[in-house]
C-alpha positions in Angstrom: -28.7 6.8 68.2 -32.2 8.1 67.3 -33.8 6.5 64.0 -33.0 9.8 61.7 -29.7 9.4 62.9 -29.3 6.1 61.6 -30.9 7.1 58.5 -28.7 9.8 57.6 -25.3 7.4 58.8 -27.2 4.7 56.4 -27.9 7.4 53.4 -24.2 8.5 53.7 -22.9 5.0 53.7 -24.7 4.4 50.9 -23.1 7.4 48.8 -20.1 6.0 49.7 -20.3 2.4 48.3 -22.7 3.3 45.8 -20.5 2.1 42.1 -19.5 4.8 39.9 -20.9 2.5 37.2 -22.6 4.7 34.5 -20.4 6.3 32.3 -20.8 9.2 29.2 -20.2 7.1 26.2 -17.7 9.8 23.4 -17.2 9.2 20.2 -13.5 9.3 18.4 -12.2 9.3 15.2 -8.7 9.8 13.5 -8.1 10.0 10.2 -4.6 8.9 9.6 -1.8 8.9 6.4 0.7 6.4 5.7 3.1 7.4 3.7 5.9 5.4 1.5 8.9 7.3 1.0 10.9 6.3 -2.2 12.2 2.7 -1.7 13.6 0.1 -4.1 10.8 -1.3 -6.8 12.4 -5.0 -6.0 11.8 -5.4 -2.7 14.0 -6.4 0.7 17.3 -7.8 -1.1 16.1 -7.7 -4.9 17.8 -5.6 -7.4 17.4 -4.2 -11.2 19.8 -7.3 -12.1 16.5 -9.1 -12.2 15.0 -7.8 -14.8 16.6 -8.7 -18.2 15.7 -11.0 -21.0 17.7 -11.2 -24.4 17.4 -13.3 -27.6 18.4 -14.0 -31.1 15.8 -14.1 -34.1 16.9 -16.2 -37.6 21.0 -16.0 -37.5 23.6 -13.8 -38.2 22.7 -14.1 -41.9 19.2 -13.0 -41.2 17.8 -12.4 -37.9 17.1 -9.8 -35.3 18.0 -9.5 -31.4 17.2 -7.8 -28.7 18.7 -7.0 -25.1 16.3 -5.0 -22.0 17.5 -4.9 -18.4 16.4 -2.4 -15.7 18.9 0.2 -14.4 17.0 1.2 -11.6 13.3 1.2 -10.2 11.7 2.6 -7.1 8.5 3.1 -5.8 6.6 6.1 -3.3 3.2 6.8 -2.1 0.9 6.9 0.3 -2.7 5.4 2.2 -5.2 6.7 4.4 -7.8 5.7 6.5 -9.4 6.5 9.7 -10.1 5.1 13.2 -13.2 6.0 14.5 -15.7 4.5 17.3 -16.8 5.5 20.8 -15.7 4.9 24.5 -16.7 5.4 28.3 -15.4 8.6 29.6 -15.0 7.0 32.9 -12.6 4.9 35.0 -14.2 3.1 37.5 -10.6 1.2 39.1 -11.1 -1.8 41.4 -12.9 -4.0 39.4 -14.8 -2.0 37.0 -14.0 -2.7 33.3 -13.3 0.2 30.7 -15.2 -0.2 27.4 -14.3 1.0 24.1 -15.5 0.4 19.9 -13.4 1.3 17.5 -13.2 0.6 14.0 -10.9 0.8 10.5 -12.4 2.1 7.1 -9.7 2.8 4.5 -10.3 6.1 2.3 -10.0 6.7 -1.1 -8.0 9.7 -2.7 -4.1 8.2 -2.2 -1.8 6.6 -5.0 1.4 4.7 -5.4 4.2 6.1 -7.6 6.5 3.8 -9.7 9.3 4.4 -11.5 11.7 2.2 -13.7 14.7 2.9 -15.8 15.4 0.3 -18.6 17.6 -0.2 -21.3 16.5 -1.5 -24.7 18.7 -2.7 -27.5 17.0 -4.0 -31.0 19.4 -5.3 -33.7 19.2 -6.5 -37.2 21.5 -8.5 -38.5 22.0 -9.5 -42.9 24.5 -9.4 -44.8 27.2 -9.7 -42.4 26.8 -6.4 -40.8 24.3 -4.7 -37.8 21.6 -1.9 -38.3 20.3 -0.7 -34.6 16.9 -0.5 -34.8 16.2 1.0 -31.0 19.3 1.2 -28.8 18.9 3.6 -25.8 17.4 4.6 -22.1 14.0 4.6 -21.3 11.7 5.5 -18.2 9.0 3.9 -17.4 6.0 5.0 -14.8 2.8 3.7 -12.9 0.4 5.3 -10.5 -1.7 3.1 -8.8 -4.6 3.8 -6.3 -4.0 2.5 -2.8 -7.3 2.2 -1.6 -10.1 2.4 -0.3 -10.7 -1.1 1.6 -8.7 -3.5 3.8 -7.7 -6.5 2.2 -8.9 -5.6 -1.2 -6.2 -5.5 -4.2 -6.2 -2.8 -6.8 -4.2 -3.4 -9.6 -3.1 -1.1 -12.6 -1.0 -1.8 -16.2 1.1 0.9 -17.3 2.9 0.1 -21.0 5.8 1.5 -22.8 4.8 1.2 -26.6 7.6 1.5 -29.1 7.2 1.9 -33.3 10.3 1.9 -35.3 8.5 1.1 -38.7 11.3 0.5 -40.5 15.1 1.9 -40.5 17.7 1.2 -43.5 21.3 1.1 -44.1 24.0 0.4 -47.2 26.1 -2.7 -46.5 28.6 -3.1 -49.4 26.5 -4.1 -52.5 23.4 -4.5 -50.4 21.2 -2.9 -48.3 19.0 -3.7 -45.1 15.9 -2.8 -43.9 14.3 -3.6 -40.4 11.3 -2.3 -37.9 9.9 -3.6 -34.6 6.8 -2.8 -32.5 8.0 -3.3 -29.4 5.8 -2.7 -26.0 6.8 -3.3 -22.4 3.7 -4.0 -19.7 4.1 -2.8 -16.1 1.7 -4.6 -13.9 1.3 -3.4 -10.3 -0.4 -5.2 -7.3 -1.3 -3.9 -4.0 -3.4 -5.2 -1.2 -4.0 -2.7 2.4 -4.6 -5.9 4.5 -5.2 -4.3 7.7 -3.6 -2.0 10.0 -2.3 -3.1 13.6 -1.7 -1.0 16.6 -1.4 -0.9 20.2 -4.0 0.6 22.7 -2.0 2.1 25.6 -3.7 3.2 28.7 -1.6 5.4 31.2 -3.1 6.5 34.7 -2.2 9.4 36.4 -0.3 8.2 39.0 2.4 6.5 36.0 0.5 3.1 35.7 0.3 1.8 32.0 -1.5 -0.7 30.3 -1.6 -1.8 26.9 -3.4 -4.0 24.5 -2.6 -5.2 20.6 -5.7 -4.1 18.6 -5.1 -5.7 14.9 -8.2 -4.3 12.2 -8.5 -6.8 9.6 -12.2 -5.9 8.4 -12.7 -2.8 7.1 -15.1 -1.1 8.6 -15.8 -3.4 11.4 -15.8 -2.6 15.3 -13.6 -4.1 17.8 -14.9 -4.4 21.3 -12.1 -3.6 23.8 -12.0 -3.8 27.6 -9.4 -2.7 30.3 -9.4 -3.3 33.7 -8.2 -0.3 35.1 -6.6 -0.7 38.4 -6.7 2.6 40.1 -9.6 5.4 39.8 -8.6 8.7 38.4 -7.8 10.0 35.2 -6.4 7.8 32.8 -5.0 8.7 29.1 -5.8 6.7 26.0 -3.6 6.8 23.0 -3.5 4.5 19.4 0.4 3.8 19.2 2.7 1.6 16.7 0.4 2.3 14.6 1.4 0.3 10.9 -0.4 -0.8 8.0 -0.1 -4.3 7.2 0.2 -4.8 3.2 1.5 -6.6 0.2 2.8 -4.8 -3.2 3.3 -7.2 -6.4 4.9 -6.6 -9.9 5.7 -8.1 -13.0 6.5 -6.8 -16.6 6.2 -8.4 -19.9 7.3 -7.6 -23.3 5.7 -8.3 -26.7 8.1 -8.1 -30.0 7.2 -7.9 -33.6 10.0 -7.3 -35.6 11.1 -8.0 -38.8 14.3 -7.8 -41.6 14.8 -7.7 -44.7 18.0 -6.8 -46.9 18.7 -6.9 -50.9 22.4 -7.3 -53.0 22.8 -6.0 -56.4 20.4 -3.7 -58.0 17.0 -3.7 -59.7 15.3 -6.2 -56.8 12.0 -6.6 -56.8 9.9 -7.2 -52.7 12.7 -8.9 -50.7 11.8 -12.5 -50.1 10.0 -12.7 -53.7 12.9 -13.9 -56.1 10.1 -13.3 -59.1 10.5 -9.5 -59.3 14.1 -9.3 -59.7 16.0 -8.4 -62.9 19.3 -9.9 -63.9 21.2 -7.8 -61.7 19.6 -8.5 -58.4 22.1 -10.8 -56.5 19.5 -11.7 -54.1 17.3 -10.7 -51.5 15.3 -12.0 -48.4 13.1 -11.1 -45.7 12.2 -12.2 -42.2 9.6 -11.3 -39.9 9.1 -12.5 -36.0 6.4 -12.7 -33.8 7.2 -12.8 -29.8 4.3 -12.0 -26.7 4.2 -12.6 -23.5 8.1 -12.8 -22.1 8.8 -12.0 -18.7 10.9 -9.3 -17.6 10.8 -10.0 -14.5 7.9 -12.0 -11.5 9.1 -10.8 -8.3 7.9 -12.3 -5.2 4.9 -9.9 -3.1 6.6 -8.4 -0.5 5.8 -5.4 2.0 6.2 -1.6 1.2 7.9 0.4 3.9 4.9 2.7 5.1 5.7 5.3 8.0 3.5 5.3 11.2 1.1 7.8 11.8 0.4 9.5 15.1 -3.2 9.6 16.6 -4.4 11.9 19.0 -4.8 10.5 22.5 -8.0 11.1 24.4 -8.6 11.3 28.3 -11.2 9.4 31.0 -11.9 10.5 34.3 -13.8 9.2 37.6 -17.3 10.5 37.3 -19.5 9.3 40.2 -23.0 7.9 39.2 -25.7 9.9 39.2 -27.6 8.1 41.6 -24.4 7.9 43.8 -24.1 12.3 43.9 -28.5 12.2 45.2 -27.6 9.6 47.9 -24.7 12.3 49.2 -26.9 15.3 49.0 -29.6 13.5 50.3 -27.4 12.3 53.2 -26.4 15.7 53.9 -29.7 17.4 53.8 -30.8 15.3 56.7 -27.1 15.7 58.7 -27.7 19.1 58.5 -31.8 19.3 59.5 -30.4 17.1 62.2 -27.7 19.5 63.1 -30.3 22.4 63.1 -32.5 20.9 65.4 -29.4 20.2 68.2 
């Protein structure tokens, strides 16, 4: 074989086992929405039953009590983020690695709903008789924001403010008087701590690979690498996709009520015998001061979030650059040789 000959077997050759090593590098992104539908307010297993507190104020002489309980409570919303990086938009096979970065970056602009129903029941008691003061159904709603970083709470306090300055009401010989300012505080917790998927890698020929990617850090790349086994095209896709999070609540009640009643006639201020005339019987009054109770301290627990789909994206086998000059190179000089036969 003459020496050109051997330099166009060699250049050939060399096309051949040249590495299809460099590859384009693409960027990706996704933006992505998890959405809550409406699910119960007290978690896996909780129920309204848990929310209730009642007491008694003074006695049935002179005294007020009350009664609240929750008839129902549920919660909806919503969080979004997006996935976003780069990749090499090439599969090598044998032993070549694929390379991708990818990172998580919550976003802004997304809320949780709440909703409670509750019942509250404020009684005064003189005299041997009851005046309601309130005694009904009440709603009660939050909106909190659900964003925009991993593993960063946001909190918000919602309250339901009542004033009944003062309702009356004839007993026999006597009368009553009573008010209350009453408030009930919502306070909701909620923490996005990161958002877990799996990369899955499918080749052409039916091959899959997969690999648990779990963003903790918002904002933060994750170096990933596949060996892919064959050359070819292979398809990428983001799947079980799920946001990892915690939602906390508590509500607590603050109670300033007070009661008064008179018997006879020409009483002076109840509770100050000095103003009465001879035909005031007697009178009294009673006021009560009450903050902080709780309603109800559930333990954190995880809100039901649906899991969004991300668009899947495509390598192929590219040969190298310097791999495609080697094969033209090689066949330039086959075919000068050829010529010159």
């Amino acid at each position: 074989m003459s020496f050109k000959s051997w330099t166009a077997a060699a250049l050939l050759a060399g096309a051949v086992v040249a590495p299809a090593a460099h590859a384009t590098v693409v960027s990706y992104s996704q933006n992505l929405v998890f959405n809550a539908a409406s699910q119960s307010f007290w978690g896996p297993g909780g129920s309204s039953a848990s929310f209730s507190s009642s007491r008694m104020f003074g006695s049935d002489g002179l005294g007020i009590s009350y009664a609240v309980s929750a008839s129902t409570g549920t919660i909806s919303g919503a969080y979004a983020g997006t996935i976003s990086g780069s990749y090499m938009d090439w599969a090598g096979g044998d032993s070549e690695m694929w390379r991708g970065s990818f990172a998580f970056t919550g976003a802004g602009g997304r809320s949780l709903s709440s909703l409670i129903g509750a019942n509250i029941n404020v009684t005064a008691h003189a005299l041997g008789g009851d005046v309601c003061i309130i005694c009904a159904n009440y709603s009660l709603s939050g909106t909190l924001a659900t964003g925009p970083a991993l593993d960063q709470r946001t909190s918000v306090s919602s309250s339901l403010p009542f004033a009944q300055p003062g309702v009356g009401a004839n007993i026999g010989i006597g009368s009553v008087k009573a008010g209350v300012d009453l408030k009930i505080q919502e306070n909701l917790k909620f923490t996005p701590l990161a958002v877990s998927s799996v990369l899955k890698a499918t080749s052409q020929n039916g091959t899959v690979l997969s690999q648990n990617v779990y963003f903790d850090v918002n904002g933060a790349a994750i170096d990933i690498g596949l060996f892919l086994p064959e050359r070819g095209n292979w398809s990428f896709d983001f799947t079980d996709i799920k946001l990892v999070n915690t939602f906390d609540n508590d509500f607590l009640l603050n109670i300033d009520p007070f009661v008064s009643y008179t018997a006879g006639v020409r009483c002076g201020d109840p509770g100050t015998n000095r103003d009465n005339g001879w035909f005031c019987l007697a009178d009294d009054k009673a006021t009560f001061h009450l903050a902080g109770v709780s309603l109800y301290n559930g333990d954190p627990f995880a809100l039901n979030f649906s899991s969004p789909d991300a668009t899947a994206f495509s390598v192929h086998e590219a040969p190298e650059p310097g791999s495609l000059a080697l094969l033209m190179g090689a066949l330039g000089v086959g075919g000068l040789l050829h010529r010159r036969r």
